[in-house]
C-alpha positions as CSV (number, residue, x, y, z in Angstrom):
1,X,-29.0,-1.6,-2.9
2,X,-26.5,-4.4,-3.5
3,X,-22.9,-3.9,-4.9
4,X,-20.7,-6.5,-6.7
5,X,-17.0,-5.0,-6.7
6,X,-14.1,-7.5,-8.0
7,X,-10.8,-6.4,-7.8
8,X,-8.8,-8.4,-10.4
9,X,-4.9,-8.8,-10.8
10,X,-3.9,-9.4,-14.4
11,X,-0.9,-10.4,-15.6
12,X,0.4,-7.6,-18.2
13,X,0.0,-9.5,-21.2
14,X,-3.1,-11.0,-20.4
15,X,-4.9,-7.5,-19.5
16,X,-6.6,-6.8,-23.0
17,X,-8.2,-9.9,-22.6
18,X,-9.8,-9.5,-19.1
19,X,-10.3,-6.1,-19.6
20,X,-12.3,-7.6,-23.2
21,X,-14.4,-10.6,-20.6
22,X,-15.1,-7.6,-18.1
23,X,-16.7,-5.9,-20.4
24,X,-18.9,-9.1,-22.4
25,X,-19.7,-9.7,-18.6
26,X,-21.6,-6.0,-18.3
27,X,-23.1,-6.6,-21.7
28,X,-24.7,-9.5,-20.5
29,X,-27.2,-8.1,-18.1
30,X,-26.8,-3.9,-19.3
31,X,-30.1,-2.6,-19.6
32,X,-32.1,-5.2,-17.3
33,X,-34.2,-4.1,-15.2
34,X,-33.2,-4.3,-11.6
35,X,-29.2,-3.7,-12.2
36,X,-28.8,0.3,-11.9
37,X,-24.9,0.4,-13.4
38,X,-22.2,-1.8,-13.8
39,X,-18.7,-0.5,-14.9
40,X,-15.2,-1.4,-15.5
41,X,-12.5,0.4,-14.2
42,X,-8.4,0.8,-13.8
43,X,-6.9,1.7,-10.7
44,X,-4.6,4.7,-11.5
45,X,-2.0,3.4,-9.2
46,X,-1.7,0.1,-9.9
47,X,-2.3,-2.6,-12.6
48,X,-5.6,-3.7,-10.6
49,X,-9.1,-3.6,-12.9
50,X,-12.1,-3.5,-10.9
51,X,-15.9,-4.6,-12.0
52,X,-18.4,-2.7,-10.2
53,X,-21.9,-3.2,-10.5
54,X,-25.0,-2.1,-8.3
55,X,-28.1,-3.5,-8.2
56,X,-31.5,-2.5,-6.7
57,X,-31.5,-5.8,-4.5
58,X,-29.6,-8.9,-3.5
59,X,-32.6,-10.7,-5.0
60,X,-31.8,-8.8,-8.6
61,X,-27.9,-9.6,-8.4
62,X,-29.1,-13.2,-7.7
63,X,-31.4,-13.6,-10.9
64,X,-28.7,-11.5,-13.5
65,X,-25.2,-13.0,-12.2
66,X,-26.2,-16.4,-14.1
67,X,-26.4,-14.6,-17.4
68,X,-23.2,-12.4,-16.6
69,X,-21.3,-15.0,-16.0
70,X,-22.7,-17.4,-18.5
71,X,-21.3,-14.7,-20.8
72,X,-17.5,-15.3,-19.3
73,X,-17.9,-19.1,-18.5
74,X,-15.1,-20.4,-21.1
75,X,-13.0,-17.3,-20.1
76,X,-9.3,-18.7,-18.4
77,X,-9.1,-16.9,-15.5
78,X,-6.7,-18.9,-13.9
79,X,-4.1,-17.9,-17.0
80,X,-5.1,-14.2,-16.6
81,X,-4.8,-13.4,-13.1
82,X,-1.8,-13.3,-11.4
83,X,-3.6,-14.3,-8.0
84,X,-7.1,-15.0,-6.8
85,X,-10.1,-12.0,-7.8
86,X,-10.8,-10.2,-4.6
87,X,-14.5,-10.4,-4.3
88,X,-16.8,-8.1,-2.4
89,X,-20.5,-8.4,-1.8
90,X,-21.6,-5.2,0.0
91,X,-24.9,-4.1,1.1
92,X,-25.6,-0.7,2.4
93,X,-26.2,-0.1,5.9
């Protein structure tokens, strides 16, 4: 198992709009094989959005993130977030 979990800081008025990408980004790659769930989710005590998506292997994550975030390339992050998307890349041990 592999797990892709991005904690993202939006600015208020840009939220819609990453909470929108987030989503195009799990449409992407939903349904291929190899990727077991990916979701979008709000932290309830904070304004943080986290993407969360589990895939069978590292090798599956490494063939599908392409085509997820082909899906988001044009997308300005840099407007949206109010500081840099914490990025974790966990593996189960």
């Amino acid at each position: 198992m592999f797990v892709l979990m991005s904690v993202h800081h939006p600015h208020p008025e840009h939220r819609e709009a990453l909470i929108d990408s987030m989503h195009r980004y799990g449409a992407a790659i939903r349904g291929q094989a190899g990727l077991t769930s990916i979701h979008t989710l709000a932290d309830a005590g904070s304004d943080r959005l986290v993407g969360l998506a589990i895939f069978e292997s590292r090798e599956d994550f490494e063939r599908l993130a392409p085509i997820a975030r082909a899906a988001v390339a044009d997308d300005p992050f840099d407007e949206w977030e109010q500081r840099d998307i914490d990025g974790l890349a966990l593996t189960e041990i």
